[in-house]
C-alpha positions in Angstrom: 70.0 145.9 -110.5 66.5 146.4 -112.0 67.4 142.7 -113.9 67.4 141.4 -110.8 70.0 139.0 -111.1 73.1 140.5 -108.9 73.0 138.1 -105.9 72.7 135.3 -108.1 75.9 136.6 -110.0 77.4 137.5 -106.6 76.8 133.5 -105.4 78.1 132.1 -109.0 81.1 134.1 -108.3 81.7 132.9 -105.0 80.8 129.4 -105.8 83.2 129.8 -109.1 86.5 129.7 -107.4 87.5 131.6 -110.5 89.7 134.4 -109.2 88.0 137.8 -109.1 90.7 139.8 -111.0 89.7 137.4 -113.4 86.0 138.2 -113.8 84.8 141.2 -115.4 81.4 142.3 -113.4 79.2 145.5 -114.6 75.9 146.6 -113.1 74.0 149.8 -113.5 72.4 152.4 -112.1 68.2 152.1 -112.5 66.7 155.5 -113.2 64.5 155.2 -110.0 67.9 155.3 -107.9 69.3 158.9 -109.6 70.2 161.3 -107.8 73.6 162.2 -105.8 73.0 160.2 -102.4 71.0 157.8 -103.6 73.4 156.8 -106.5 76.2 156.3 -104.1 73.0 154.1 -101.9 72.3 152.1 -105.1 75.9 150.9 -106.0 76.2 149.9 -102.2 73.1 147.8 -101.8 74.4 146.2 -105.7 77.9 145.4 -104.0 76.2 144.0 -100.5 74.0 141.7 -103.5 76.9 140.6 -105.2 78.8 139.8 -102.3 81.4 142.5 -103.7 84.2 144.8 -103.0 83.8 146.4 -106.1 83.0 146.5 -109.3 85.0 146.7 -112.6 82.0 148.6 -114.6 79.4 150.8 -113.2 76.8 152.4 -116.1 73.7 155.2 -115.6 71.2 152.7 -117.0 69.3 155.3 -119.1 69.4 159.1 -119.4 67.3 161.5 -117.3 67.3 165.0 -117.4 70.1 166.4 -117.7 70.5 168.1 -114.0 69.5 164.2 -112.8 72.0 162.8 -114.6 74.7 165.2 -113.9 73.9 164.8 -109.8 74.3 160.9 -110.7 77.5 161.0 -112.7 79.3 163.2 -109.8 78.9 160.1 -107.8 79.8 158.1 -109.8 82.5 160.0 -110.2 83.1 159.7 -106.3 82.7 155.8 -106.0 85.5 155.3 -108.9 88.0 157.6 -107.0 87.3 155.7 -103.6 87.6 152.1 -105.5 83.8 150.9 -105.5 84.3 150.8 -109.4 87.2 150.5 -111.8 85.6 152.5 -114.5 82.4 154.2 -115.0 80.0 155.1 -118.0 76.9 155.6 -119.3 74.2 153.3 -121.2 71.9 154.5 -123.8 73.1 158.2 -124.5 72.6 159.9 -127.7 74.8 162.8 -128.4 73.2 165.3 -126.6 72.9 163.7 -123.5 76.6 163.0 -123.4 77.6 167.1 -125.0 75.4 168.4 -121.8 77.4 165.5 -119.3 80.5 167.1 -120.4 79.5 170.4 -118.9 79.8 168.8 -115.6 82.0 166.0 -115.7 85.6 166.2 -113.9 86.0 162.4 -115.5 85.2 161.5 -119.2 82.9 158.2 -119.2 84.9 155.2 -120.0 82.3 153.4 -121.9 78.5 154.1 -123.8 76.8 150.9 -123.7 74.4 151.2 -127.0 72.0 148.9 -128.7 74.3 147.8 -131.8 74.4 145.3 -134.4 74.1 145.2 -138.0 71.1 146.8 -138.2 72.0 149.7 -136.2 75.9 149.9 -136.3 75.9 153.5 -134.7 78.8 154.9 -136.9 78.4 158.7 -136.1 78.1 157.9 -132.2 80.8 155.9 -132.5 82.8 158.2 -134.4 81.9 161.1 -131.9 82.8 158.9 -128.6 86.0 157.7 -130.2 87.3 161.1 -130.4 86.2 161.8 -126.7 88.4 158.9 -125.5 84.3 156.9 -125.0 84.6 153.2 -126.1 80.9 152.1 -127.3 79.9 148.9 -126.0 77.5 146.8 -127.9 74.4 145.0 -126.3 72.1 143.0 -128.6 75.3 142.4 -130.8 73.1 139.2 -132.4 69.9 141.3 -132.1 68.8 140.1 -128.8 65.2 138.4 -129.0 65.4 139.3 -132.8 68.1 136.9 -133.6 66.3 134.9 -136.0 66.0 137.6 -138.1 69.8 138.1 -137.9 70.2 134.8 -139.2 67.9 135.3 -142.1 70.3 138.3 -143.5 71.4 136.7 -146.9 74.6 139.2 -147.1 75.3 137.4 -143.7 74.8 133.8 -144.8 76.8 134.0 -147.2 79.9 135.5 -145.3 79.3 132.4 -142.7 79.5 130.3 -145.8 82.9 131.8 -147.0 84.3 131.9 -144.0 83.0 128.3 -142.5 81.4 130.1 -139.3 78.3 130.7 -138.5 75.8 133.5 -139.1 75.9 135.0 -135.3 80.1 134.7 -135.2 79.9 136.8 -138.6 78.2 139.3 -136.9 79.9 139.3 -133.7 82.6 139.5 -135.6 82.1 142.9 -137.8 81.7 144.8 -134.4 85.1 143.5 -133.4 86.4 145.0 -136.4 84.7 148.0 -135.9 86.6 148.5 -132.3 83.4 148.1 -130.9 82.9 146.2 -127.5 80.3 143.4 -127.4 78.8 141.6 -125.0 76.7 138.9 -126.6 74.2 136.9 -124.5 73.3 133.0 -124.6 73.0 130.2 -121.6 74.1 127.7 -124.2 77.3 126.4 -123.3 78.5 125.6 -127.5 77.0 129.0 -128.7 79.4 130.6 -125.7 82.1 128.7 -126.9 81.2 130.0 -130.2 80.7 133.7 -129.8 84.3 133.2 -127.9 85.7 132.5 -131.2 84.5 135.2 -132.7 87.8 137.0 -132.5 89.3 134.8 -134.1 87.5 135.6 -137.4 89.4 137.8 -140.2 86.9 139.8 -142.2 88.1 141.2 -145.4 87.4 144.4 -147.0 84.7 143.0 -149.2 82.5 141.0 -146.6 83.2 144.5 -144.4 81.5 146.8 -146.8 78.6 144.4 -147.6 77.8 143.8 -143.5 78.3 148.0 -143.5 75.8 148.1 -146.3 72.6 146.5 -144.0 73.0 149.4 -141.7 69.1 150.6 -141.8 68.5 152.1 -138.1 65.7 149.4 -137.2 66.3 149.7 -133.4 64.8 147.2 -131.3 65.1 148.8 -127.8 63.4 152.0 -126.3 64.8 155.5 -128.3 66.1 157.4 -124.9 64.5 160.2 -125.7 61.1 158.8 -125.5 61.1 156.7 -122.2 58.7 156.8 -118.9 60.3 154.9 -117.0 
């Protein structure tokens, strides 16, 4: 929502003709909309914008406090039972934010969309939402506005160079292997094409321990424990 892109989405959809059990659509729930009632409001208004019956993948955008979040995951919980969303999760949670969730929650969140990439590959989150049943979902997978620095990674060039793909596919790639879900960005129709065939890329143990090796933590994004928004 707070993107403000949904009734674009909702008329490229339309105007697609692609069938909608063949499009996967996510929004998310801005922190100004949390709260039980108003939750349930917010995913309404985001359907009426995207000219929707539902939803496959609705997310808390960010973590509140906890009570806040827990009122706003109840109904979420509520909209997936009565088919407004296919699966629900959370975006942006550390640890603690999802051990206090689980104090309330009837429904374990499908999904933890996280800032991940090289850089910040999220191993011990991972690690701890894997064994909760949580898939983590990658955004910034290339490092968002930061990409050129991805590129620059010399580990990195030189896997692309082994491997005859390029820098950004490399990387995409190591989060696939990781059973990490990504969700690269671009409005370039060839680098589309090209993150696309990103699955396609075998990484062996060697080029997998050198791209595990430029794990430093440099986040790009907000740390959700320090936000005002």
């Amino acid at each position: 929502m707070v993107y403000g892109n949904e009734g674009e989405v909702g008329r490229a959809i339309k105007d697609s003709g692609v069938p909608r059990e063949d499009i996967f659509v996510t929004t998310k729930l801005w922190n100004g909309d949390q709260g039980y009632l108003s939750t349930k409001r917010a995913l309404k208004k985001s359907l009426q914008r995207l000219q929707l019956d539902y939803v496959d993948l609705y997310l808390i955008h960010w973590p509140k406090d906890y009570q806040k979040t827990a009122d706003s995951y109840q109904a979420l919980e509520e909209l997936y039972r009565d088919g407004y969303t296919r699966a629900i999760g959370v975006s942006n949670f550390n640890f603690h934010h999802l051990e206090h969730l689980f104090e309330t929650a009837e429904i374990i969140p499908h999904v933890n969309q996280v800032e991940c990439h090289v850089k910040v590959q999220n191993v011990k989150l991972q690690d701890f939402c894997m064994k909760h049943g949580i898939y983590l979902e990658a955004y910034a997978p290339i490092m968002s506005h930061k990409v050129s620095e991805l590129l620059a990674i010399e580990p990195l060039q030189e896997i692309a160079k082994k491997h005859h793909k390029s820098v950004a596919q490399i990387a995409l790639s190591y989060l696939l292997h990781k059973d990490i879900i990504i969700i690269p960005k671009s409005v370039t129709p060839k680098r589309i094409d090209e993150n696309l065939k990103a699955q396609s890329i075998h990484l062996d143990d060697e080029d997998l321990e050198a791209i595990r090796k430029l794990n430093s933590g440099g986040k790009i994004f907000p740390d959700p424990d320090n936000i005002d928004f």
